[in-house]
C-alpha positions in Angstrom: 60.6 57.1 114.3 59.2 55.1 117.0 61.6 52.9 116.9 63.8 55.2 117.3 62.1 57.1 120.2 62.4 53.7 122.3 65.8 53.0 121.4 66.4 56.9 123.1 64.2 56.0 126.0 66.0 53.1 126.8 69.6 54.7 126.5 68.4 57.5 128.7 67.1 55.0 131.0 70.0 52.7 131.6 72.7 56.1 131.7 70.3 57.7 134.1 70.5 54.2 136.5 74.2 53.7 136.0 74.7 55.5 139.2 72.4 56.5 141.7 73.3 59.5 143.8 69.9 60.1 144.8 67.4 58.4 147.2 65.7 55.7 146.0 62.1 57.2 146.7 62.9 60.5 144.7 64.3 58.3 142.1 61.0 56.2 141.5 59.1 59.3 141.9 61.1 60.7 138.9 60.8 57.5 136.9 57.4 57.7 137.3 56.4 60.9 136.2 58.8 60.8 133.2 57.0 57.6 132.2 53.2 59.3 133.1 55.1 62.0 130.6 56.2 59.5 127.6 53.0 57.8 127.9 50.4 60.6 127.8 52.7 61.8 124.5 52.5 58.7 122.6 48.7 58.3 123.6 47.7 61.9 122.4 50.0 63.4 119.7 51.3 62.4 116.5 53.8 64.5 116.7 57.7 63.4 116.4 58.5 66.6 117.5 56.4 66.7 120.7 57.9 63.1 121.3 61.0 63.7 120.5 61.2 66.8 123.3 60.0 64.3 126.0 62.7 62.1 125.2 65.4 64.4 126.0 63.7 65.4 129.1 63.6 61.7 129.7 67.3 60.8 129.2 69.0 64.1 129.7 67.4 65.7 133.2 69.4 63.4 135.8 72.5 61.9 133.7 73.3 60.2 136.5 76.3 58.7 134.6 78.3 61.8 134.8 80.8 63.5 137.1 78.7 66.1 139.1 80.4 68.8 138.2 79.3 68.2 134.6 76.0 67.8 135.4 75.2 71.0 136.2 75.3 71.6 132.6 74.1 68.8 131.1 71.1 68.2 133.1 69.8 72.4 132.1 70.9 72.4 128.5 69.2 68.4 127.7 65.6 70.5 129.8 65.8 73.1 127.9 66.0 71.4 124.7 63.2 69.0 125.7 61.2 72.3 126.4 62.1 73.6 123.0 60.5 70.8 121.1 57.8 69.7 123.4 56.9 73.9 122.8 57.1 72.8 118.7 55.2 69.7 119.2 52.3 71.0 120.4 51.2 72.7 123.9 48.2 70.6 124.1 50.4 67.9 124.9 52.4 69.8 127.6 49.8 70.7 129.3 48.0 66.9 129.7 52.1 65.5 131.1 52.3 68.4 133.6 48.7 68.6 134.7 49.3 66.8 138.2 52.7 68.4 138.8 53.1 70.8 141.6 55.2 73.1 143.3 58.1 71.5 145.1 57.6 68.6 142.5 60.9 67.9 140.8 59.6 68.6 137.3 57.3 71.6 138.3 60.5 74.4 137.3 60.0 72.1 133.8 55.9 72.5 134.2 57.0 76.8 134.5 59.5 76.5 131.9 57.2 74.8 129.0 54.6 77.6 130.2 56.6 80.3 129.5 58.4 78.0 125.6 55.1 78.4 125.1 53.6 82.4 125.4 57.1 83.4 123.9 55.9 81.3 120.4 52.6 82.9 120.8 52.4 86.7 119.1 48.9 87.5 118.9 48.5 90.1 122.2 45.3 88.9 122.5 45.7 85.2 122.4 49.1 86.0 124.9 47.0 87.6 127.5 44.5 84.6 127.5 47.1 82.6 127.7 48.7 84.5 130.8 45.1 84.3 132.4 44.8 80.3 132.0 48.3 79.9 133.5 46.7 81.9 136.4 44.2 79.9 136.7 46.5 76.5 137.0 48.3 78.6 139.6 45.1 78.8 141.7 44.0 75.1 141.2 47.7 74.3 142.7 47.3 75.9 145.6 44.0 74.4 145.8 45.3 70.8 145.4 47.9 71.7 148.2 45.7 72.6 150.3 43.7 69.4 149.9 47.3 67.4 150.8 49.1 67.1 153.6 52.5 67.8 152.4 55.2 68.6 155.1 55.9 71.5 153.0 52.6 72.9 152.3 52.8 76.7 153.4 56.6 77.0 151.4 54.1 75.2 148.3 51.6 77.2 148.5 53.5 80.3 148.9 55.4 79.6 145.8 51.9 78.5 144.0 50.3 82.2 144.9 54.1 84.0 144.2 53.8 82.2 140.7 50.3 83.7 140.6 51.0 87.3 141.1 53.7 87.1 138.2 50.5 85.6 135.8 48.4 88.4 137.2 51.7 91.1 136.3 51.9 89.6 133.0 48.3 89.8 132.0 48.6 93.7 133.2 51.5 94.2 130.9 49.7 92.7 127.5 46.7 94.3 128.1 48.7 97.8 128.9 50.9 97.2 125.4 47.6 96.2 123.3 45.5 99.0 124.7 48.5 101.7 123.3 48.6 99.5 119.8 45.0 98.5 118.9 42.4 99.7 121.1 39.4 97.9 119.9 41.1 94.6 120.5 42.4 95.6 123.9 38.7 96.4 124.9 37.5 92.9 123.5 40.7 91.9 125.9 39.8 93.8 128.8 36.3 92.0 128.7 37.8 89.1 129.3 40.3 89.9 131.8 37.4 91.6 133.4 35.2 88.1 133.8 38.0 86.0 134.6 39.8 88.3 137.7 36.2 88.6 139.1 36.7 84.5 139.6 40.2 84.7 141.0 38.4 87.5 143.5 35.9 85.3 144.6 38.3 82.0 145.1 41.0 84.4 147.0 38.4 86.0 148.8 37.7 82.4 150.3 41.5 81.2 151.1 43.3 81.7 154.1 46.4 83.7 154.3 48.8 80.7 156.0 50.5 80.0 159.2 53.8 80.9 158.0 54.9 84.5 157.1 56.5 83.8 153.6 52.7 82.6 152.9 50.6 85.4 154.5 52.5 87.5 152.1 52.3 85.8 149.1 48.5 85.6 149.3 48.3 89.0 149.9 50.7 90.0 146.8 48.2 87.5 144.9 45.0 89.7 146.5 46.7 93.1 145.6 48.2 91.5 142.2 44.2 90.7 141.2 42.7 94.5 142.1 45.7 95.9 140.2 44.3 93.6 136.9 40.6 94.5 137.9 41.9 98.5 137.6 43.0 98.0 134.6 40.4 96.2 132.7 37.6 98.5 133.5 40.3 101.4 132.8 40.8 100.0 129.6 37.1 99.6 129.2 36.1 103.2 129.9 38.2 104.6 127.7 37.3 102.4 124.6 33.6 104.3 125.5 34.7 107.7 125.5 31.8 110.0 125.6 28.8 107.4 126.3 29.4 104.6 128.8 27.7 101.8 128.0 25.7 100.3 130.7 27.6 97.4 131.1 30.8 99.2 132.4 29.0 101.6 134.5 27.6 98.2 136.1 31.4 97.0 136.2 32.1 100.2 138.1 29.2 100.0 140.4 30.4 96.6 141.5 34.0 97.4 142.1 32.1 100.5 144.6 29.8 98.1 146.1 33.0 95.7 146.6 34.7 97.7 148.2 32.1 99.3 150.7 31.7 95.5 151.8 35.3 95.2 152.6 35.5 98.7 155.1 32.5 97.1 156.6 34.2 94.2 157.5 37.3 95.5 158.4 35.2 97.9 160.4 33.3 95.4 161.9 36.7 93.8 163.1 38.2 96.5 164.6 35.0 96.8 166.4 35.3 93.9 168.4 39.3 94.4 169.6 39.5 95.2 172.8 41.1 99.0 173.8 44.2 98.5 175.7 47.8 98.7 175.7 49.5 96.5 173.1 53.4 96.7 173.9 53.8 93.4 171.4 52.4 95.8 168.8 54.9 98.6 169.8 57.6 96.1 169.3 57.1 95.4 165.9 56.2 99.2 165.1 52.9 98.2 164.3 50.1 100.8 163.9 47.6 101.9 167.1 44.0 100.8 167.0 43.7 104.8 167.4 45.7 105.1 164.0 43.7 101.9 162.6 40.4 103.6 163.1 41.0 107.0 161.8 42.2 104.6 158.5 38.9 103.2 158.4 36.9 106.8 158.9 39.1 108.0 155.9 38.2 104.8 153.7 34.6 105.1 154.4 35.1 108.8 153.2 36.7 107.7 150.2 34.0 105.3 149.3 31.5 107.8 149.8 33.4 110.5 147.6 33.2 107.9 145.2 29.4 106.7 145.4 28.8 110.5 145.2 30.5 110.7 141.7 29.2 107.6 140.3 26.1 108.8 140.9 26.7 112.3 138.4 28.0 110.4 135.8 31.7 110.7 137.1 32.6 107.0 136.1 36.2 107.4 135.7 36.6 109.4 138.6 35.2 107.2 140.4 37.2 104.0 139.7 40.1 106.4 141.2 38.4 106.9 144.3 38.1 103.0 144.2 41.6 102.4 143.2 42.3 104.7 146.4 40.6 102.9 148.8 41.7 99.6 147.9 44.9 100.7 148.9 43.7 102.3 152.1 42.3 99.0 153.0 45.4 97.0 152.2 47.0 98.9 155.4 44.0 98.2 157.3 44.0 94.2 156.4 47.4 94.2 157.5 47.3 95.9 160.6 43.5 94.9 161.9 45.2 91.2 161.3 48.6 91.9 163.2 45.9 92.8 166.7 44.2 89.4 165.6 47.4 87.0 165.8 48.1 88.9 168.6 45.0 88.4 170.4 44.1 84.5 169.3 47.8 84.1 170.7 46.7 85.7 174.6 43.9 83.5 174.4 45.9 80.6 173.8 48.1 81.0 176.3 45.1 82.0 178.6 43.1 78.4 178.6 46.8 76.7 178.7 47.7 78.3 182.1 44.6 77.3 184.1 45.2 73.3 182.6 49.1 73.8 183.5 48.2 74.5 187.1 45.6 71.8 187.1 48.0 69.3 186.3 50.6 70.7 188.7 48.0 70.8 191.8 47.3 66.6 190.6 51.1 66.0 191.4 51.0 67.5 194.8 48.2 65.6 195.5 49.3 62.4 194.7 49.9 59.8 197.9 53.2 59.1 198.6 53.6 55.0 198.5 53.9 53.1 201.2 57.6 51.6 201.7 
């Protein structure tokens, strides 16, 4: 079999360098990580399956050697069975080749593909959701090892690295919706879980900037929104596994989302505090809201959070996660337009300390001596 395997590797090799339509650095950047791939197999599985998937990856993804036309469908069909029996050989191994890939990588639609080979062989609910949670959580260290690179491309990277999270975060919603409505017990040792693990991806999102480019300022905040939405409905899912008498550990789990969320209205308050009042006709442009409209937001989600305290405190627990749920999304418009003054006004100031320096320098021209003939 291993004889085989390099016999395949080879022929792949030589059809894939018959004819080089690509540059030369994206073609050794290939070659590389399809031999990091063949490597890392033969050094941690036994399995001729696992092997075997590589292989076709390896001489199948870039037949270089045909027409163009045909390669359209060669080059998805040879992936896709590599995917197939990499998924059969064993994800341990799939995981280890793609570990360094990332988005904008040529192999990282591969990296998604194997991902999702491998939650559609998995049919436990419980062990699917986990599974959706640790392919969040490679999301996340993506965009962390983007931002740690200076890629030309970074904000289109990360934006697809935080887009790629919200689906994990949708997914994980979806399995623990559909185990909750077929075994409740389980969906409750699920929602545990879920619980713990979102409260991480708060904390590391809570800590990453939005990005200079649109596309990435909304992807974030999809990723931000995506993660509140999985927080809901874990501790939903937890309250009612404990009809009648709440344990104390979910009341605590609906204490924190309250105390959460009162830190957020005071920070948003705190930055609408410190904009100055004035006419904003960039705002009015864009059909963006008034501070006027901005601050009576922020009165109502204070109200909101006090409504809630209120009925945490009598014992209200569910009730109260709505009122959370509710201001979440009332401070969601208030992120959005409290930041749309911000750009705005880090812009003026820009162009403030630039006009004194242009002037400078235009005053140091006129002054200059005219030279002698």
């Amino acid at each position: 079999m291993r004889d085989l395997i390099k016999q395949l590797e080879t022929i792949g090799a030589a059809y894939r360098n018959r004819t080089i339509d690509i540059s030369a650095e994206r073609e050794a950047r290939m070659d590389a990580r399809v031999h990091q791939a063949l490597a890392a197999v033969r050094e941690q599985t036994g399995s001729r399956i696992g092997k075997l998937g590589l292989v076709f990856l390896h001489g199948f993804s870039f037949p270089s050697f045909l027409p163009k036309s045909a390669r359209w469908v060669i080059r998805p069909a040879g992936a896709l069975a590599g995917i197939f029996l990499i998924a059969l050989g064993g994800w341990v191994v799939a995981g280890s080749v793609f570990v360094g890939v990332l988005p904008g990588d040529s192999l990282y639609g591969v990296k998604l593909a194997s991902e999702r080979a491998h939650a559609s062989f998995t049919f436990n609910p419980k062990s699917k959701a986990q599974l959706e949670l640790e392919f969040a959580a490679r999301r996340l260290d993506e965009a962390n090892r983007i931002a740690e690179n200076d890629f030309p491309d970074q904000e289109d990277r990360l934006a697809v690295a935080m887009k790629q999270f919200t689906s994990q975060m949708n997914a994980t919603q979806t399995q623990l919706r559909t185990l909750k409505e077929t075994d409740q017990p389980e969906a409750v040792a699920v929602a545990k879980i879920v619980d713990r693990k979102v409260a991480e991806y708060q904390a590391a999102l809570a800590q990453r900037k939005e990005g200079a480019t649109e596309a990435a300022q909304a992807q974030v905040r999809e990723a931000r929104e995506a993660v509140e939405d999985t927080s809901f409905v874990a501790v939903t899912v937890l309250l009612e596994g404990e009809k009648g008498q709440v344990s104390l550990e979910v009341q605590k789990r609906v204490g924190e989302r309250l105390q959460e969320l009162e830190a957020q209205i005071q920070d948003v308050e705190h930055r609408l505090a410190v904009i100055p009042n004035g006419n904003y006709p960039e705002i009015d442009k864009i059909k963006g809201p008034t501070l006027e409209n901005l601050r009576a937001e922020a009165a109502k989600a204070r109200e909101i959070l006090n409504d809630g305290k209120d009925l945490f405190a009598r014992g209200g627990f569910e009730a109260a996660l709505l009122k959370y749920r509710e201001g979440v999304g009332s401070l969601n418009q208030l992120h959005w337009g409290v930041g749309l003054y911000e750009a705005l006004i880090a812009e003026l100031n820009a162009k403030a300390q630039e006009a004194p320096k242009a002037s400078e320098e235009n005053e140091g021209v006129g002054e200059q001596p005219i030279p002698s003939p």
